[in-house]
N, C-alpha and C positions, 0 to 999 in steps of 0.2 A: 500361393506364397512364392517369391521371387527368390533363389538362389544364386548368391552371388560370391562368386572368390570360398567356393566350400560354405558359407554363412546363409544361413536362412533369415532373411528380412522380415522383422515384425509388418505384419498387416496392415494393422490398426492406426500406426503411428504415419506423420506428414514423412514425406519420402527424403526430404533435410533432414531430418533426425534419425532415421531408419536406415540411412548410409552409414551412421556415426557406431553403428554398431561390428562393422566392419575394421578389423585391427588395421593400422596406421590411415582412415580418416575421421578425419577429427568434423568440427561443423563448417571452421571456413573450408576446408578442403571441398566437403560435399557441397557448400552453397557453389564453388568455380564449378565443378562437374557439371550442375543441373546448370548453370548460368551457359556453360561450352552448348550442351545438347541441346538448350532452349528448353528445358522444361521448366513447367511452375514446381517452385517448391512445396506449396499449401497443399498439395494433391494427396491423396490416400494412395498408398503402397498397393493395396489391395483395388484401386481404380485405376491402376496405370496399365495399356495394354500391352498386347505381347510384344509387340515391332519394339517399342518405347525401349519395354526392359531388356530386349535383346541388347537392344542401342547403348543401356547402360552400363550392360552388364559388359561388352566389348572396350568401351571406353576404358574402367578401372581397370580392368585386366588386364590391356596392352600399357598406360599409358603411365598407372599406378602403381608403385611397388607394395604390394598388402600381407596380409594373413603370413604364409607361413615362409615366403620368401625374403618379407620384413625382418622375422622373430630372426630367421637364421644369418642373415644381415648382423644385425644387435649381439645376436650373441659373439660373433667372429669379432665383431669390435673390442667389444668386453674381452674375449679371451686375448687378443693382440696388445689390449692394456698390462694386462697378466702377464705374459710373456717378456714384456720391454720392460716391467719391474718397475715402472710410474707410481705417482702417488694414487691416482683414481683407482689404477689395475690390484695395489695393494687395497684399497679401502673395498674393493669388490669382495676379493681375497676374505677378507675378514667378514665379510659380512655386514660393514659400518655403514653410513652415509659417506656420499664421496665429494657431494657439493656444497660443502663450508659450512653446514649446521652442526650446530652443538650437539653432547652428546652427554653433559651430565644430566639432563633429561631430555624428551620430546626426541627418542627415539625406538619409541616401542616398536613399530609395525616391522621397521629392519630389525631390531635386534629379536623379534620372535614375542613380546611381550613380556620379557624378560623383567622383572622386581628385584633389585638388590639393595633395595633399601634396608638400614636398620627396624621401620616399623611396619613391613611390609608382615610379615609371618610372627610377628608376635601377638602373644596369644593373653587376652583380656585376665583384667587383676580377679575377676569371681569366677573363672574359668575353673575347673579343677585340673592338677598337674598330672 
């Protein structure tokens, strides 16, 4: 199993896909990686030798911003929003969506799953009270 950037690399999976498991690369990012080093993407994770994964594992580390140098990246953003008292920094604030979707519904997963509808918790007419 190939360790990379702290993340342990599924096996199983073609080595394109298997990079995407890696926070901040996505698939085109990983096909330019293997395209730079010259690797085939179709190869099994678990068939790649050791020189290869060295090679790649040096690549995204120096070249790639990932994992936890990323998240803390994003959040200094987010909180610099908050700070200057912007519209996005407040929508963060709250908790809402901050890029122009609506919100009288089609916003469960930000607001927590949250139901405030009128027929959301009432309770059937042969219920007993």
């Amino acid at each position: 199993m190939i360790r990379i950037a702290g993340i342990n690399i599924p096996d199983n999976k073609r080595i394109e896909v298997a990079l995407t498991y890696i926070y901040g690369i996505g698939l085109p990012t990983s096909q330019k990686i293997l395209r730079e080093l010259d690797i085939d993407a179709d190869i099994r994770t678990k068939d790649i030798p050791n020189e290869v994964a060295n090679r790649l594992r040096e690549a995204i580390e120096k070249k790639h911003r990932v994992e936890g140098e990323l998240r803390h990246v994003v959040k200094q953003n987010i909180k610099r929003l908050k700070e200057i008292g912007c519209y996005r920094g407040t929508r963060h604030q709250k908790g809402l969506p901050c890029r122009g979707q609506r919100t009288k519904t089609n916003t469960r997963t930000i607001r927590g799953n949250v139901r405030k509808t009128m027929g959301s918790g009432r309770k059937k007419a042969s219920d007993k009270t």
